[in-house]
C-alpha positions as CSV (number, residue, x, y, z in Angstrom):
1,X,0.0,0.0,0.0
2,X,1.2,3.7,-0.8
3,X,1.1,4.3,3.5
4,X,4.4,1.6,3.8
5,X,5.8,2.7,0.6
6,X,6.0,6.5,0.6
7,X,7.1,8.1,-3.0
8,X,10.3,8.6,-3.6
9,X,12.6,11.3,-3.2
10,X,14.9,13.0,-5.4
11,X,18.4,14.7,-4.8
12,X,20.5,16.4,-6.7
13,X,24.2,16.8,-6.5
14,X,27.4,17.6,-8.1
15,X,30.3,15.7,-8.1
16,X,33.7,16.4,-7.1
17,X,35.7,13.6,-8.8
18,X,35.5,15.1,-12.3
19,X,38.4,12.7,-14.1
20,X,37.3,10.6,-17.6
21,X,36.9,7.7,-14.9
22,X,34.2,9.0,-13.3
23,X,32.6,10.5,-16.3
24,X,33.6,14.1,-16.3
25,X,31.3,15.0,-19.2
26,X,28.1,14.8,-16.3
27,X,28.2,17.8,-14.5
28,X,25.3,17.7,-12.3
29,X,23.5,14.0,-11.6
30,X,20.4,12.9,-9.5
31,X,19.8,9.9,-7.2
32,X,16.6,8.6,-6.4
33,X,16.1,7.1,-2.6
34,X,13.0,5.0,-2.1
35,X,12.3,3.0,1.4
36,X,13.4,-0.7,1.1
37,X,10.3,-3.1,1.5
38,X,10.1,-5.4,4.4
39,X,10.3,-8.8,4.0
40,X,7.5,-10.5,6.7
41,X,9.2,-13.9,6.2
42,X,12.5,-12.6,7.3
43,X,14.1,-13.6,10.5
44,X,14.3,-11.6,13.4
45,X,17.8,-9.2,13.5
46,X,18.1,-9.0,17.2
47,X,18.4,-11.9,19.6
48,X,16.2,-11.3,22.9
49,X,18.2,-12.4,25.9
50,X,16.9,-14.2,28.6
51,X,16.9,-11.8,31.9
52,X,18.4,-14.3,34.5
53,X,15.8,-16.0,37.2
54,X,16.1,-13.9,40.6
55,X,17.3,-15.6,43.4
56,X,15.0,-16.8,45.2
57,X,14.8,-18.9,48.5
58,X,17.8,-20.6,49.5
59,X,17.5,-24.4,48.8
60,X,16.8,-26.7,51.5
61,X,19.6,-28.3,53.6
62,X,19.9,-32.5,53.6
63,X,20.2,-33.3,56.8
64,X,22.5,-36.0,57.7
65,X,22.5,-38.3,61.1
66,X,25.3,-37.9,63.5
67,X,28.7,-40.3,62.7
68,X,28.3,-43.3,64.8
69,X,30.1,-46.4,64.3
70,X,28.8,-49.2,62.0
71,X,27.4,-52.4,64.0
72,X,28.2,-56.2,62.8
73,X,24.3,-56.5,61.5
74,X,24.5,-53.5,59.6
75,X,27.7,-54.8,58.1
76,X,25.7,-58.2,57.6
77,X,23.0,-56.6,56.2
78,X,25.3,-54.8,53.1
79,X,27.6,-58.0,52.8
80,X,25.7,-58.7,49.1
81,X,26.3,-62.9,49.2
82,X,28.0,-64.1,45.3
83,X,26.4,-64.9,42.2
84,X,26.4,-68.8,41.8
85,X,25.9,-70.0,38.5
86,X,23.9,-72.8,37.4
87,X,26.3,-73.5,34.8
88,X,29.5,-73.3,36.3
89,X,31.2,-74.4,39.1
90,X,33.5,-71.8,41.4
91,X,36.6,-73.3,39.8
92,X,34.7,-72.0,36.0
93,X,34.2,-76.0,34.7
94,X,30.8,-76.4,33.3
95,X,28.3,-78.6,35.4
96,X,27.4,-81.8,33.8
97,X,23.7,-81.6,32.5
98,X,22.5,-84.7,35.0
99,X,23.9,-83.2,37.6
100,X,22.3,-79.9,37.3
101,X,18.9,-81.6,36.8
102,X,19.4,-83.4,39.6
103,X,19.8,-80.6,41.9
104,X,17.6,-79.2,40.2
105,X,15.2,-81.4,41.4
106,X,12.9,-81.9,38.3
107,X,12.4,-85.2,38.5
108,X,11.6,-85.2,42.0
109,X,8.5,-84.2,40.8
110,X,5.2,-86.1,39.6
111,X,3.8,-84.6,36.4
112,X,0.3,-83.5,36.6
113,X,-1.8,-83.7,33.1
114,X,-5.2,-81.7,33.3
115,X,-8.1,-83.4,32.1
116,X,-8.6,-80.7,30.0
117,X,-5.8,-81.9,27.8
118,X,-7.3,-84.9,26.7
119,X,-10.4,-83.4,25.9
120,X,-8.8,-80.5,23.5
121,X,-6.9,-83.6,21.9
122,X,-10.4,-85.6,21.5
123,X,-12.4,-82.6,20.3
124,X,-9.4,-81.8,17.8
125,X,-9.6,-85.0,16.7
126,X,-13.6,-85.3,16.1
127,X,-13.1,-81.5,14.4
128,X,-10.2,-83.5,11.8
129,X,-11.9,-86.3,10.9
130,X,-15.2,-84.4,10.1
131,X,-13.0,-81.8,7.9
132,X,-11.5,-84.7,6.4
133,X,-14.7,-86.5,5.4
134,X,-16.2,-83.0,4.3
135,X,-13.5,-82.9,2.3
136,X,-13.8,-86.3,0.4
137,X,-18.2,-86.4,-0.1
138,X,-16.8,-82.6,-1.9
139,X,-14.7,-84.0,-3.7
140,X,-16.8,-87.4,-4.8
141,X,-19.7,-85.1,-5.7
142,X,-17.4,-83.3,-8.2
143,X,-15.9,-86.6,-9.8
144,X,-19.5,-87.4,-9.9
145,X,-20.8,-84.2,-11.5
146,X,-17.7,-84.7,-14.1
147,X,-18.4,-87.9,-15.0
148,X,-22.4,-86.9,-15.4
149,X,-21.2,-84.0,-17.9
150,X,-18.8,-86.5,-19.8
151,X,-21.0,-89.0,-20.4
152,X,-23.6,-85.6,-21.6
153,X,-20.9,-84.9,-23.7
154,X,-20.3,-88.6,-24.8
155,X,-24.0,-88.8,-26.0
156,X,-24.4,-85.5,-27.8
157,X,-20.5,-87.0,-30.1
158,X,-22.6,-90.1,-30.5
159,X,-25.9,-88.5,-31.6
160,X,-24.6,-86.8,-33.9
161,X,-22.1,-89.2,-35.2
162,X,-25.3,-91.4,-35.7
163,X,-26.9,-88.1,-37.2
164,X,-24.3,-87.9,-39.5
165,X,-23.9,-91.8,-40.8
166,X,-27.8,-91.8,-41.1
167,X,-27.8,-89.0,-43.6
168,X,-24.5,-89.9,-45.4
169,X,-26.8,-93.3,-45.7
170,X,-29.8,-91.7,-46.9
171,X,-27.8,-89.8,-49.7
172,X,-26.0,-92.8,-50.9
173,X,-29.7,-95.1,-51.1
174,X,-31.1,-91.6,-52.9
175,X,-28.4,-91.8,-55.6
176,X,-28.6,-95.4,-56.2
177,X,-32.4,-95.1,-56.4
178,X,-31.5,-92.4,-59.1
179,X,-29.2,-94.5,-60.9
180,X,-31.5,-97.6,-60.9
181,X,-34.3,-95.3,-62.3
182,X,-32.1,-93.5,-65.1
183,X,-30.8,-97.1,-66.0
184,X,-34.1,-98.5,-66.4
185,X,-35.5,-96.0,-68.5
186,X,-32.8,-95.7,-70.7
187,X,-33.3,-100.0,-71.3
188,X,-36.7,-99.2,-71.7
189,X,-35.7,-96.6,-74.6
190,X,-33.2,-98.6,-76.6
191,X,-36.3,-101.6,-76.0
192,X,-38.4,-99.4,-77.9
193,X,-35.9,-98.0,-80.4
194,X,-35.0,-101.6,-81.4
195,X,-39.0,-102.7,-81.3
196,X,-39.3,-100.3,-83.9
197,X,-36.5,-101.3,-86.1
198,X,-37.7,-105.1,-86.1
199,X,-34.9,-106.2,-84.2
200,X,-35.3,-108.7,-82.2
């Protein structure tokens, strides 16, 4: 808007260096100031320093117990006992595997199976053998249907195989017929033609 930018202004000056470098034929010349624009997606200039936090109260003291000498408990009570492996021995040679189940004590103790088990086994079971015969009556339905739409197939070859023969049959008996006909009438013309002649 023309309030941010204001026009420009206009001054006019002489120079003083008047050598060919700078142009000495110009005598007078004129500069034109306008007001650079500001960019609103430039970065602040100045940094804003953080005033430092007043002081405020003094923090509160830790207050210690009065030095008195350590007992034998206490010192039983730090004394933090070694890690023993399960693995190794102290002297770093590994434990055999029977003798780490036997101090283990696992087979010291009687295996309990819930009831439950044998049930999801059953039940898993039934749920198999009912996929499985699911399964087969599918697939025996579509060998059936398969066979049902060859043997369609097979009869519609054969009917019209027998479709085929029978008028290939028909054609032939037509053209003998023919023949037989032509034949005989030509007899019965040279019969005549002869008659007529006296022959015979």
């Amino acid at each position: 808007p023309p309030s941010l930018h204001p026009h420009p202004k206009y001054f006019k000056y002489k120079p003083s260096q008047q050598s060919a470098a700078f142009n000495s034929c110009v005598k007078e010349r004129v500069i034109r100031m306008v007001e650079m624009p500001v960019d609103p997606l430039e970065p602040p200039k100045f940094k804003h320093n953080r005033v430092p936090k007043a002081s405020g109260s003094p923090s509160v003291p830790v207050m210690h117990s009065s030095a008195r000498p350590v007992t034998v408990k206490e010192q039983q009570d730090w004394k933090i006992p070694p890690c023993i492996s399960n693995w190794k021995n102290p002297k770093g040679y590994t434990i055999p595997l029977d003798k780490r189940l036997a101090a283990d004590g696992r087979g010291l103790q009687d295996v309990q199976i819930n009831d439950n088990f044998a049930k999801l086994s059953e039940s898993l079971y039934v749920a198999e053998q009912k996929a499985r015969e699911a399964v087969a009556m599918r697939s025996k339905v579509q060998k059936e249907m398969m066979l049902k739409e060859k043997e369609r197939k097979e009869q519609e070859l054969r009917a019209l195989a027998q479709k085929a023969r029978s008028e290939r049959i028909g054609g032939e008996r037509i053209g003998v017929s023919v023949a037989a006909t032509a034949l005989r009438r030509v007899a019965a013309l040279i019969y005549y033609i002869l008659r007529g002649r006296g022959v015979g």
